[in-house]
matplotlib code that plots the C-alpha trace (Angstrom):
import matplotlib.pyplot as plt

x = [0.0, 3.1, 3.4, -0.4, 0.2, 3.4, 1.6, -1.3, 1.4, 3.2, -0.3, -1.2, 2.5, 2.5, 5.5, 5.7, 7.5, 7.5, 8.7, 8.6, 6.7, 7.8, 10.7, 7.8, 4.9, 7.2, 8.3, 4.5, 3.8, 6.7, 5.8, 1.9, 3.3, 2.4, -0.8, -1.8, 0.0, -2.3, -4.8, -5.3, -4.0, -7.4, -8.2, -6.3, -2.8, -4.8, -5.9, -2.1, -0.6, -3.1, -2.0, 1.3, 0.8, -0.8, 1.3, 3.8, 1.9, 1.3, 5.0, 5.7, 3.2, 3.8, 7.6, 7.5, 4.5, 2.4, -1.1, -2.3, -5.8, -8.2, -9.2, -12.5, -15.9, -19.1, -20.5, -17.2, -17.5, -21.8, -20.7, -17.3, -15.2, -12.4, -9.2, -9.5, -5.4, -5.4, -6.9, -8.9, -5.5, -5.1, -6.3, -8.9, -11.7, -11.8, -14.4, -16.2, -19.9, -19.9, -20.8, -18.7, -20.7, -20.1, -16.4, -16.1, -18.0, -16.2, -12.9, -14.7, -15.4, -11.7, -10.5, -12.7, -10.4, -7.1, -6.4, -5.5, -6.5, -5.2, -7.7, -6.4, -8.0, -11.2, -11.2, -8.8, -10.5, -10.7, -8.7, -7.4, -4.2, -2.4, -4.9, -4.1, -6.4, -9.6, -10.6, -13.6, -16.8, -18.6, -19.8, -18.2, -14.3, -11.3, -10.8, -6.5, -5.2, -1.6, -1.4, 0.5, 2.0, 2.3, 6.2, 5.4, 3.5, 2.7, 2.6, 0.0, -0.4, -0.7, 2.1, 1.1, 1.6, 4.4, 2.2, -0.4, 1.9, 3.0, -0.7, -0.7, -0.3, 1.2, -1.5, -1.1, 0.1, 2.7, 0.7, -0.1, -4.0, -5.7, -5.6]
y = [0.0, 2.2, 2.7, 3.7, 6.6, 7.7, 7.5, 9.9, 12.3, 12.5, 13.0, 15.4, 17.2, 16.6, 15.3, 11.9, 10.6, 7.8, 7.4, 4.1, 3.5, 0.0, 1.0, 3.5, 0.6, -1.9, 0.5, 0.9, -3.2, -3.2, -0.9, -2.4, -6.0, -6.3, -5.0, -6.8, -10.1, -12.8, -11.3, -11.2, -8.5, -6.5, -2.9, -1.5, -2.4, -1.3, 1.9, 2.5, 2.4, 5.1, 7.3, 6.8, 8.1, 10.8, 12.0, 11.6, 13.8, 16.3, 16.8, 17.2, 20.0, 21.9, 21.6, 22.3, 24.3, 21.3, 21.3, 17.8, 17.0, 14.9, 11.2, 10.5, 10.7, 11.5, 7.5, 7.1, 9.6, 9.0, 5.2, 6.0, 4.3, 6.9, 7.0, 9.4, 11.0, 9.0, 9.3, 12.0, 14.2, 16.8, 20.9, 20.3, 17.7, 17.9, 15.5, 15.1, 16.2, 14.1, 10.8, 8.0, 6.9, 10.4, 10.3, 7.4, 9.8, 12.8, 10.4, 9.5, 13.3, 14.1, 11.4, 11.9, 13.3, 11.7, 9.3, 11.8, 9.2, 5.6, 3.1, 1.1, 3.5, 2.5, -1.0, -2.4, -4.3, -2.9, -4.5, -4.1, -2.9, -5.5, -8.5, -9.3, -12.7, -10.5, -8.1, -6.1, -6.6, -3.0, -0.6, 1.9, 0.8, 2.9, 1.9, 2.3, 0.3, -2.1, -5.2, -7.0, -4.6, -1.3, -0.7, 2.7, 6.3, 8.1, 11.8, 13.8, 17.0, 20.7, 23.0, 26.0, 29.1, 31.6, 34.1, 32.8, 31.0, 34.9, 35.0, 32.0, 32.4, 29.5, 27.8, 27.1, 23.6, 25.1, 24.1, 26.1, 27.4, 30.3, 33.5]
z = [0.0, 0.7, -3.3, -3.9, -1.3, -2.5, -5.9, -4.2, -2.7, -6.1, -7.9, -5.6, -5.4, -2.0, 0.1, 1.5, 4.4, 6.3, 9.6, 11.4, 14.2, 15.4, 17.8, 19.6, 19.3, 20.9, 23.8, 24.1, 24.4, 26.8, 29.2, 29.3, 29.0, 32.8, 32.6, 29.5, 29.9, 29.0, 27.4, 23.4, 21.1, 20.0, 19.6, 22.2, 20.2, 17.4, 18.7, 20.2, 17.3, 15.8, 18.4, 17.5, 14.3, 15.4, 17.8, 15.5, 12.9, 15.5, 16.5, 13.0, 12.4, 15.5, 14.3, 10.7, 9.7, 8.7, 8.8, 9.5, 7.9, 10.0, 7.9, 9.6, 7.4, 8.5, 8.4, 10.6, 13.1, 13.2, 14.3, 16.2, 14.1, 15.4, 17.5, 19.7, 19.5, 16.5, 13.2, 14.7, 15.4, 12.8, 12.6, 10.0, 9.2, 5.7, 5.2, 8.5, 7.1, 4.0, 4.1, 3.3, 0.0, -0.9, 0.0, -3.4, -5.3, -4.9, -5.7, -9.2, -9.4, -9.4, -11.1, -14.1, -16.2, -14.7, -12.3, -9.2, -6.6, -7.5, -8.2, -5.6, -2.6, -4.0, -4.4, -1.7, 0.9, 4.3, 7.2, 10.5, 10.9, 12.8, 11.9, 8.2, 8.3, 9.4, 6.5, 7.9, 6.1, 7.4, 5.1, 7.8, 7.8, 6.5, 3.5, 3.2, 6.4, 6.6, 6.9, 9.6, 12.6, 11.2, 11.0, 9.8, 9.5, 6.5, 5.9, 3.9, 5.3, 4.3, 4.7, 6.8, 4.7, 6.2, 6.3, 8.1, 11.1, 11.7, 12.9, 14.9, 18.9, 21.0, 23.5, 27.2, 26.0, 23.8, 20.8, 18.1, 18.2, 16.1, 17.7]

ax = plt.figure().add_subplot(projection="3d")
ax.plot(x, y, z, "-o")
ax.set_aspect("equal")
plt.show()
C-alpha cells in the first residue's frame, strides 16, 4: 500500500514521508506487557498504534509548519469508528460532514479526467491494521489500512503558509491554536 500513497502524494504534489513506528509501538507493548499479559491483542494495540501516528503527525506539524488534515468521514464519526489522538488528530476535518458513500463519489469526481487518486484507494478491501487474516466486512471501515503490525506512519499534510503561522499564537500547551 506504501506505493499507492506515494503515488497519491506524487499525484497530488504533496511530500511523503514515512517514519517508522515500530521501535515507539514496541516501547508501548513493553511498558503495558504487565498489565496486558495474557490477554489477546485486539483494539487497544490497534488503537495504540493510531496514536502513535498521530502523535507523530502532531509533533511534526507543531515543528514544521504542517497542517495535519483529520481522515475520519461523517459515516465514521456517526458510528465511532475513530481513534480518539489518533486518526482523529489533525487541525482540520476535511471531510467530516460528507458521508462516506459520498467520499467514493467525490474520488470519481476528481479522477474523471485523470487518475488523481489511485484506483487502488477505491477497491482495496478494508482491514485491521495489525490482523491481516480479518478483512472487515462494514460498510463503515477505512478503507487504506496495513497489513501485519504497522512498522510505519505516513505523511500527507498541508504546509502552513508563512504568512499565516506569523498569525498563529502558542496555546497554554505550547501548541499552536488560532488567535
Amino acid at each position: 500500500m506504501s506505493r499507492t500513497r506515494r503515488e497519491l502524494a506524487r499525484n497530488l504534489g504533496v511530500r511523503f514521508l514515512e517514519i517508522p513506528i515500530s521501535e515507539v509501538f514496541t516501547a508501548y507493548l513493553n511498558t503495558l506487557t504487565p498489565f496486558f499479559e495474557g490477554r489477546a491483542l485486539d483494539v487497544a494495540e490497534e488503537n495504540i498504534q493510531s496514536r502513535i501516528r498521530g502523535n507523530t503527525l502532531m509533533a511534526l506539524s507543531n515543528k514544521l509548519g504542517y497542517l495535519v488534515l483529520t481522515t475520519g468521514n461523517k459515516s465514521e464519526l456517526a458510528v465511532g469508528y475513530c481513534t480518539l489522538y489518533g486518526d482523529m488528530s489533525g487541525g482540520l476535518a476535511v471531510i467530516a460532514d460528507v458521508p462516506k458513500t459520498m467520499v467514493y463519489e467525490l474520488a470519481r469526481y476528481v479522477n474523471r479526467e485523470r487518475e488523481i487518486i489511485p484506483q487502488a484507494c477505491l477497491t482495496k478491501p478494508p482491514s485491521q491494521s495489525f490482523v491481516p487474516t480479518r478483512p472487515i466486512r462494514t460498510p463503515y471501515r477505512p478503507t487504506i489500512s496495513s497489513t501485519g503490525f504497522s512498522s510505519s506512519t505516513s505523511m500527507m499534510a498541508v504546509h502552513w503558509p508563512r504568512s499565516l503561522r506569523g498569525a498563529m499564537t502558542r496555546g497554554p500547551s505550547g501548541g499552536c491554536c488560532a488567535p
